[in-house]
C-alpha positions in Angstrom: 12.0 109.2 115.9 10.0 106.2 117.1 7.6 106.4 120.1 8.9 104.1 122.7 5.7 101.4 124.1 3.8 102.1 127.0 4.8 98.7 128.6 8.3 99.6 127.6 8.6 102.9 129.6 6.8 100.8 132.1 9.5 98.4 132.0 12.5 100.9 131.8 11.0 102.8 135.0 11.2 99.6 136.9 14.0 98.6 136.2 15.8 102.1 136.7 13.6 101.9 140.5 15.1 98.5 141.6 18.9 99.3 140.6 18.3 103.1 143.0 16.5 101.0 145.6 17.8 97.4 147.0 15.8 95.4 149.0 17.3 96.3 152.7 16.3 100.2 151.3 13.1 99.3 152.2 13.2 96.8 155.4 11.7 97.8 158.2 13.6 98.4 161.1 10.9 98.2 164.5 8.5 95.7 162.1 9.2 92.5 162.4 10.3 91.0 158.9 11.6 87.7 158.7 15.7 87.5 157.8 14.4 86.3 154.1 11.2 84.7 152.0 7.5 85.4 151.8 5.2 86.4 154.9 1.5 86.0 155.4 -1.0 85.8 158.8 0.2 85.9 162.4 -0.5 82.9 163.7 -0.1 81.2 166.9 0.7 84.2 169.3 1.2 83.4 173.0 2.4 85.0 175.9 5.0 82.4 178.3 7.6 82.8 180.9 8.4 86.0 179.9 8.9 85.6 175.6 6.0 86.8 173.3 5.6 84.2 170.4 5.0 85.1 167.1 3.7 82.3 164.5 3.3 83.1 161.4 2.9 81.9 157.7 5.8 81.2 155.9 7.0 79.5 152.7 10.7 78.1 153.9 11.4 78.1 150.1 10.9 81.5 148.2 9.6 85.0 148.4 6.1 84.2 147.1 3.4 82.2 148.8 3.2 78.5 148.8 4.8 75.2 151.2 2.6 76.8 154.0 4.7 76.5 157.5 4.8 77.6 160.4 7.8 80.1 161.1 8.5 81.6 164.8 9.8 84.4 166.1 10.0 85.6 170.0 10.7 88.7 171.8 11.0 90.0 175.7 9.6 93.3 174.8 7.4 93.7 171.9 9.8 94.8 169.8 12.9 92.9 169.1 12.3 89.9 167.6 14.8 86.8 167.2 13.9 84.4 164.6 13.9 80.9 165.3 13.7 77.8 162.9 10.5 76.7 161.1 8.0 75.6 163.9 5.5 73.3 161.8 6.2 72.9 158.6 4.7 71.3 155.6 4.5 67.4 155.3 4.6 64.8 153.0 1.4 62.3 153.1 1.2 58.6 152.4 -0.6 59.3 149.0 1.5 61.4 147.5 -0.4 64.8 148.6 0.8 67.4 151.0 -0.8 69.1 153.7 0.3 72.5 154.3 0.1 74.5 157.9 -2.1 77.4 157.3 -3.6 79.8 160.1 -4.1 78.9 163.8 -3.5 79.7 167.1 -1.6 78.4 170.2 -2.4 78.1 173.8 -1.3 77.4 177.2 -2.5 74.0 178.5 -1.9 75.1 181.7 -3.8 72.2 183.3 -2.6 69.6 180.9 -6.5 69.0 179.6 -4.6 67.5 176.2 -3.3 64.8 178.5 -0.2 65.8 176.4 2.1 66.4 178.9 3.5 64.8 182.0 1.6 65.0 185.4 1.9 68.8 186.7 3.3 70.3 183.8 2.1 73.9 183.6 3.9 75.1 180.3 3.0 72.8 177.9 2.1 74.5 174.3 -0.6 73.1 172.1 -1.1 75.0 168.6 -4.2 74.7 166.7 -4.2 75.1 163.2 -5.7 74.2 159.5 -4.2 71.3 158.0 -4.6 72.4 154.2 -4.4 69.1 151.7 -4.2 71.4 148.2 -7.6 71.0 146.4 -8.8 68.4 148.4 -9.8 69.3 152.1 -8.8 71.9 154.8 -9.6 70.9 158.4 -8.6 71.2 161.9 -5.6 69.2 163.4 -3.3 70.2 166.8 0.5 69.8 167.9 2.2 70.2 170.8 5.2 71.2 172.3 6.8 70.8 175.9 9.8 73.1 175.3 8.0 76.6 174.6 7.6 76.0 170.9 11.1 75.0 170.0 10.3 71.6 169.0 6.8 70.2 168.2 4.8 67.0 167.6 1.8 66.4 165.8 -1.0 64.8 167.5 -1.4 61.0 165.8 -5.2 60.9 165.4 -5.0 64.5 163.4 -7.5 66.0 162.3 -9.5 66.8 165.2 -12.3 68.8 163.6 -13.0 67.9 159.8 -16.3 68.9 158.5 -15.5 67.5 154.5 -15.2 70.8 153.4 -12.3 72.5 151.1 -12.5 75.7 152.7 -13.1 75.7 156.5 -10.1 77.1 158.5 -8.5 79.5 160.6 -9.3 78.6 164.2 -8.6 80.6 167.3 -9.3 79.1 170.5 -9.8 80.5 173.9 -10.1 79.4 177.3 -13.2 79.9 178.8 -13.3 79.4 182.6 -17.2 80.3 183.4 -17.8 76.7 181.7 -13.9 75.5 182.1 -13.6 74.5 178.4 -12.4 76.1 175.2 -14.2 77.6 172.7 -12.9 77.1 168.9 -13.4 80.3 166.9 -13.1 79.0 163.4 -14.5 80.1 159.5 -16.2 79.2 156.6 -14.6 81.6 154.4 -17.0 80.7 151.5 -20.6 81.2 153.4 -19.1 84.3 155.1 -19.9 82.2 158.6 -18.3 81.8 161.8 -18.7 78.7 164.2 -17.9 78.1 167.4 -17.0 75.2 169.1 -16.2 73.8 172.7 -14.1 70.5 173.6 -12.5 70.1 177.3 -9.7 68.5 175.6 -8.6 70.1 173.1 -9.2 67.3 170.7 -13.4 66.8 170.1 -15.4 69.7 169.7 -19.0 69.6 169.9 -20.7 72.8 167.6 -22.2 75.7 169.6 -23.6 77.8 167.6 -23.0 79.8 164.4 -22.7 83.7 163.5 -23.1 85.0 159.9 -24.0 86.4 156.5 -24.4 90.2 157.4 -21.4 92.9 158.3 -18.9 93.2 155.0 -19.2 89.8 152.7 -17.3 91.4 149.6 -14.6 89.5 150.4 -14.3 86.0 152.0 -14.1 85.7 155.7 -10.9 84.5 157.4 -9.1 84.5 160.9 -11.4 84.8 163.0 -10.9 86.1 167.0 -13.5 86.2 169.6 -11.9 88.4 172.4 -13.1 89.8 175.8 -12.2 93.8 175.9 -12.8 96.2 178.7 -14.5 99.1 177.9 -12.6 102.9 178.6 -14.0 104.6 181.9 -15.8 101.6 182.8 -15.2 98.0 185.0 -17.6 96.8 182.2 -16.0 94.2 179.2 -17.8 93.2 175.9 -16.8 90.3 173.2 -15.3 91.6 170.5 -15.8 89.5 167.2 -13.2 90.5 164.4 -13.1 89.1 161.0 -10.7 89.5 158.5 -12.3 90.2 155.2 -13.3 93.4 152.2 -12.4 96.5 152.5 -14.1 99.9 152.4 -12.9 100.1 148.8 -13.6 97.2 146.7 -11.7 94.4 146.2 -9.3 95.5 148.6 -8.8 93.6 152.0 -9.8 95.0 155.5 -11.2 93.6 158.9 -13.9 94.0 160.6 -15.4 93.8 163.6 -18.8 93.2 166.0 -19.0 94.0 169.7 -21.5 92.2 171.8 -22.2 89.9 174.3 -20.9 85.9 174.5 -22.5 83.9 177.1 -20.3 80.4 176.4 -22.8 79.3 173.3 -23.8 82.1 171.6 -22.5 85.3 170.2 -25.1 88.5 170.1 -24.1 91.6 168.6 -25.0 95.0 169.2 -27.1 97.2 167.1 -24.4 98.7 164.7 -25.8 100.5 161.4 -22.4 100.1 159.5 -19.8 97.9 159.2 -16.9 98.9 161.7 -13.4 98.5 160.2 -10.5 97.5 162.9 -7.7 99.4 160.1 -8.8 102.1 157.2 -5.9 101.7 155.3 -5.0 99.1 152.7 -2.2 97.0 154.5 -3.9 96.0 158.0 -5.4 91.9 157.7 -5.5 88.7 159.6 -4.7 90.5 163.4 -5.0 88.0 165.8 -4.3 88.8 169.7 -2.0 87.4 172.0 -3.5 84.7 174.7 -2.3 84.1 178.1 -0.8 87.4 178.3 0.3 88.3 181.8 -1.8 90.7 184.4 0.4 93.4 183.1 -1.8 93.9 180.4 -5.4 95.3 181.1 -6.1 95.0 177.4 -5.4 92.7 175.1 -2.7 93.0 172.4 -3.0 92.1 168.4 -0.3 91.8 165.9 -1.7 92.4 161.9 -0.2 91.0 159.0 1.0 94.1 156.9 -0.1 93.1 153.2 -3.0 93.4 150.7 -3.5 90.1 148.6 -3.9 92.2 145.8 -0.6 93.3 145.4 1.0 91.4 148.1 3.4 89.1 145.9 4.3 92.3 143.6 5.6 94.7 146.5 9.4 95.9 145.2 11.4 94.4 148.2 13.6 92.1 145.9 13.9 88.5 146.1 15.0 88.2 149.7 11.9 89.0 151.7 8.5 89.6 151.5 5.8 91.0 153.5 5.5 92.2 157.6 3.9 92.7 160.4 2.2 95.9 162.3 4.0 96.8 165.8 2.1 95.4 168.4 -1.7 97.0 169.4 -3.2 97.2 172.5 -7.4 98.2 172.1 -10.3 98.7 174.3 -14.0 100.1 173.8 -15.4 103.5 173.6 -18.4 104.6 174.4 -20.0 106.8 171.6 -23.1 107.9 171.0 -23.4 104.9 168.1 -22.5 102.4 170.5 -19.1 100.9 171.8 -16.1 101.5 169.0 -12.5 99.8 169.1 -9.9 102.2 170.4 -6.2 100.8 169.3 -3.0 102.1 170.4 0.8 101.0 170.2 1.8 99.2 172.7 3.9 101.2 175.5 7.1 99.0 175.0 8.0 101.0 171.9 9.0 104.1 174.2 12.4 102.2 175.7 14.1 102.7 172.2 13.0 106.0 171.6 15.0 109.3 171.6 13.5 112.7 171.4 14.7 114.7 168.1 12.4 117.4 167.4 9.4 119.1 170.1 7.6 122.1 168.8 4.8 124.0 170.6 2.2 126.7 169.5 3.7 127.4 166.8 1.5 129.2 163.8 1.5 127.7 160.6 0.7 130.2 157.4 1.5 128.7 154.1 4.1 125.3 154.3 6.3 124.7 157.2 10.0 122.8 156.8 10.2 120.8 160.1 13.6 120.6 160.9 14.2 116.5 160.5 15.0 114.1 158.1 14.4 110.5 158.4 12.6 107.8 157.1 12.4 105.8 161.0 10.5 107.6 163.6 7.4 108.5 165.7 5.8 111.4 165.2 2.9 112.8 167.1 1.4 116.1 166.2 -1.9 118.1 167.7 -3.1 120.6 165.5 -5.9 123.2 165.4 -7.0 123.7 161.8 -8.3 127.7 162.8 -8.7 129.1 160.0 -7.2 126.8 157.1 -9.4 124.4 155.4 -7.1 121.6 155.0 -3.7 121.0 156.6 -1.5 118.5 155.0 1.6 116.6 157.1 4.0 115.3 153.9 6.3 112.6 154.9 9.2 110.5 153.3 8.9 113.5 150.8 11.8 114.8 148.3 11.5 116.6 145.3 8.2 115.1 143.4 7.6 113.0 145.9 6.0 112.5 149.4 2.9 110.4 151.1 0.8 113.5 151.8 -1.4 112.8 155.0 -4.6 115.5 154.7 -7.0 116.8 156.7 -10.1 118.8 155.5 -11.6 120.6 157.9 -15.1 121.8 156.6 -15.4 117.6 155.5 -14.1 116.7 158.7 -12.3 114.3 156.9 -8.8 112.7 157.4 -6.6 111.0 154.6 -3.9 109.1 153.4 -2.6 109.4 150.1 0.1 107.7 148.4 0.2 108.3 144.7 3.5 110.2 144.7 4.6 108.1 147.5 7.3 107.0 145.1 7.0 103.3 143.7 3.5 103.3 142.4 3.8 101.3 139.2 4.5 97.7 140.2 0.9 97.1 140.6 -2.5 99.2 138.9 -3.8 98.5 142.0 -1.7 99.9 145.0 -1.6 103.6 143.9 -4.6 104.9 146.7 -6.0 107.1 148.6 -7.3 106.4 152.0 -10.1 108.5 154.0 -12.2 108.1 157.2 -14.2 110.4 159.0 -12.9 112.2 162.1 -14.0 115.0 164.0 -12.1 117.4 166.0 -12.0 117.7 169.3 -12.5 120.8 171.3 -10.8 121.8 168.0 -8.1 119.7 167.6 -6.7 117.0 165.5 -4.2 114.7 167.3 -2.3 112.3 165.1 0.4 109.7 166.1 2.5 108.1 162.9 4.8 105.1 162.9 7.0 105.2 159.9 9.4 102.6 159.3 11.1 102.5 155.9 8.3 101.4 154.1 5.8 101.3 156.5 3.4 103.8 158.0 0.9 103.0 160.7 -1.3 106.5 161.4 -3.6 106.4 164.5 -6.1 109.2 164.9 -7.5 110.8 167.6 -6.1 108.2 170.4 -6.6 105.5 168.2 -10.3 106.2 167.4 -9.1 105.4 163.9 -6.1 103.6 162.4 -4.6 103.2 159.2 -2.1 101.3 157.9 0.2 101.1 154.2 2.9 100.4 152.3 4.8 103.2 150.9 8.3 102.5 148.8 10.0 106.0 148.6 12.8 106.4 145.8 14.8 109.3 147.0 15.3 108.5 150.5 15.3 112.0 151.3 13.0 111.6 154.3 11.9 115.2 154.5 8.7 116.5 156.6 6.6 119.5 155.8 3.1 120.8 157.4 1.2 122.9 155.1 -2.1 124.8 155.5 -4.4 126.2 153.4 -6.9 129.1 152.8 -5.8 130.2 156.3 -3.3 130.2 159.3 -3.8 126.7 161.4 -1.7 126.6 164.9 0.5 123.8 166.3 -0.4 123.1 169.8 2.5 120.2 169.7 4.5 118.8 167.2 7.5 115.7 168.8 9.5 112.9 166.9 11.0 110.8 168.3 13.9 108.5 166.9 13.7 104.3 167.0 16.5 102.3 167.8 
């Protein structure tokens, strides 16, 4: 009998993958996905009368990247998105070139300093974004809009910022009222450098200063965001500097941050003796917050583009759509005895569409526990005290061979995330993983919140001391939960999920 090729078993387990699993098996159903086509950074997002705006890349022909636009979604609540048409996209140019829209922000010309708008006009919408000529030259160019981002035009004396470079992009802008300008966040991705830039207008910037070449540069640096963030327990705030760029593990993609202090020209970080990671897990890039959010808020709130370039165009969801984005994140600072660390949590709106569907309490765990639901959407939170076992594992999404097996060891004090039986593996050498962080218990407790979604899992530790976030694409769709513990008894203190609607 003849040995059948590697790369045709490979191919034959593929295949028999896709025809059990169609592309809606998969689809998130409390992420926001666009209705079809290929995904990359948030961009844009702005708070007005009452609609949160979500920009974001998008290529309005196909489910892999390319024609760079602009699409738009909005939502009331932070969780039901409606999709609107293509906001900015990708132009023709008199010499034959194109220039595509890549990353950007958008903000609230409240006081018309564009001159954009007519006389008293509070709402008007300028975005602020790279205008990418392919090979040639990426630089800085601005639209507006007088009709909350439904239609926009571009600014005739584009670009407003252009240094001669091929790679310089990404800018997020702020207002800034100690000096009553705006301050231009923007990178260059190459020199693993951050500028920033003021301009009363929105339309010349004069350079302020510069902040680089230390933190992770494994990867290149993009989408930048220089935020003010209070800090927990405090009426104190910090500048928090985040920069999308390596991971942890190499080659993979991750963001970082610095906190310090801004003071309208330069940024100052504090002492930090590692480099601070806003996500852990493989799938968590570009997060940009909101501006002009409403009083409501006491933090601000970031959206992350859920993706790893290294897979990203090889993820099995079919030839409709491609790629999403985290739930919405509120975060603050912690005081620690290291200095001030980011503290993210999902943001409250989430609870309206929530129904209770399991609560356990105390409840002594020797050996594996079935937890009585099935399901593949929810939110589950669980506090455990690990006693005597030295690891407890949660498995989710889990059927007969398979599950995403979230661990915690209790003598390395070490939480993790690992998804090489998480079902489809194979579509890329590079996605099978395992994820781990360091947290410690407190007063002997582990307290974990998970977001699962169909293929997505967002896992916040401890109150959001640590987050990670991955793809998983499951095969059996049996959505069972255990909690298992070993070389000892561990006890439940409280186990609830919840349902999403």
């Amino acid at each position: 009998m003849k040995k059948i090729a590697p790369c045709l078993l490979f191919l034959l387990f593929s295949v028999a993958c896709f025809a059990q699993n169609k592309p809606q098996d998969y689809r998130p159903q409390y992420h926001y996905t666009a209705p079809k086509n290929w995904v990359n950074d948030p961009n844009g997002m702005v708070y007005l009368d009452g609609e949160y705006h979500l920009f974001y890349q998008y290529n309005p022909f196909g489910n892999v990247w390319g024609h760079m636009s602009w699409g738009h979604a909005v939502s009331k609540d932070l969780k039901n998105w409606e999709t609107l048409p293509v906001a900015l996209p990708e132009f023709d140019n008199a010499d034959g070139t194109q220039t595509m829209i890549f990353s950007g922000c958008a903000v609230i010309d409240s006081m018309n300093t564009s001159g954009f708008f007519e006389k008293g006009f509070t709402k008007g919408m300028v975005a602020i974004f790279t205008s990418h000529i392919e090979g040639k030259a990426q630089h800085q160019s601005i639209a507006y809009s007088a009709d909350k981002g439904r239609t926009w035009k571009r600014y005739d004396k584009n670009p407003v910022l252009d240094l001669g470079m091929k790679d310089f992009r990404d800018p997020n802008v702020i207002w800034y009222p100690e000096k009553q300008v705006w301050i231009m966040t923007v990178v260059k991705p190459l020199e693993y450098m951050a500028q920033f830039y003021e301009s009363k207008d929105l339309k010349n910037w004069t350079l302020l200063s510069e902040f680089g070449k230390q933190g992770d540069m494994t990867k290149i640096w993009e989408c930048p965001s220089l935020t003010k963030v209070p800090v927990e327990g405090t009426n104190e705030t910090k500048w928090v500097l985040m920069i999308s760029s390596g991971h942890r593990q190499k080659n993979y993609l991750a963001m970082q941050y610095f906190v310090g202090d801004f003071d309208g020209k330069t940024f100052t970080p504090q002492k930090q003796n590692e480099i601070l990671y806003v996500d852990e897990g493989k799938d968590f890039y570009a997060a940009i917050p909101f501006n002009n959010l409403p009083k409501s808020h006491a933090k601000p709130v970031m959206i992350g583009w859920i993706n790893d370039w290294e897979y990203a165009r090889e993820i099995p969801t079919g030839d409709t759509w491609r790629g999403g984005f985290s739930v919405a994140r509120e975060f603050s600072l912690k005081k620690t005895t290291d200095g001030l660390r980011l503290v993210q949590q999902p943001i409250i709106q989430l609870k309206s569409a929530q129904k209770e569907a399991l609560s356990v309490k105390n409840k002594v765990v020797d050996g594996t526990y079935e937890v009585p639901f099935k399901g593949e959407v929810f939110d589950l939170t669980l506090e455990i005290q690990p006693q005597q076992a030295k690891v407890v594992t949660l498995n989710v999404f889990q059927s007969q061979g398979e599950a995403t097996a979230i661990r915690y060891d209790a003598n390395t004090q070490e939480l993790s995330l690992d998804r090489t039986r998480s079902g489809q593996v194979n579509f890329h050498p590079r996605f099978s993983s395992v994820e781990r962080v360091k947290v410690p218990l407190k007063d002997g407790k582990l307290k974990i919140r998970l977001l699962a979604d169909k293929s997505i899992l967002e896992l916040f530790a401890q109150d959001g001391e640590q987050a990670l976030t991955e793809w998983v694409f499951p095969t059996k769709h049996e959505g069972g939960i255990t909690l298992t513990s070993e070389g000892g008894k561990a006890k439940i203190t409280t186990l609830s999920v919840y349902t999403i609607h």
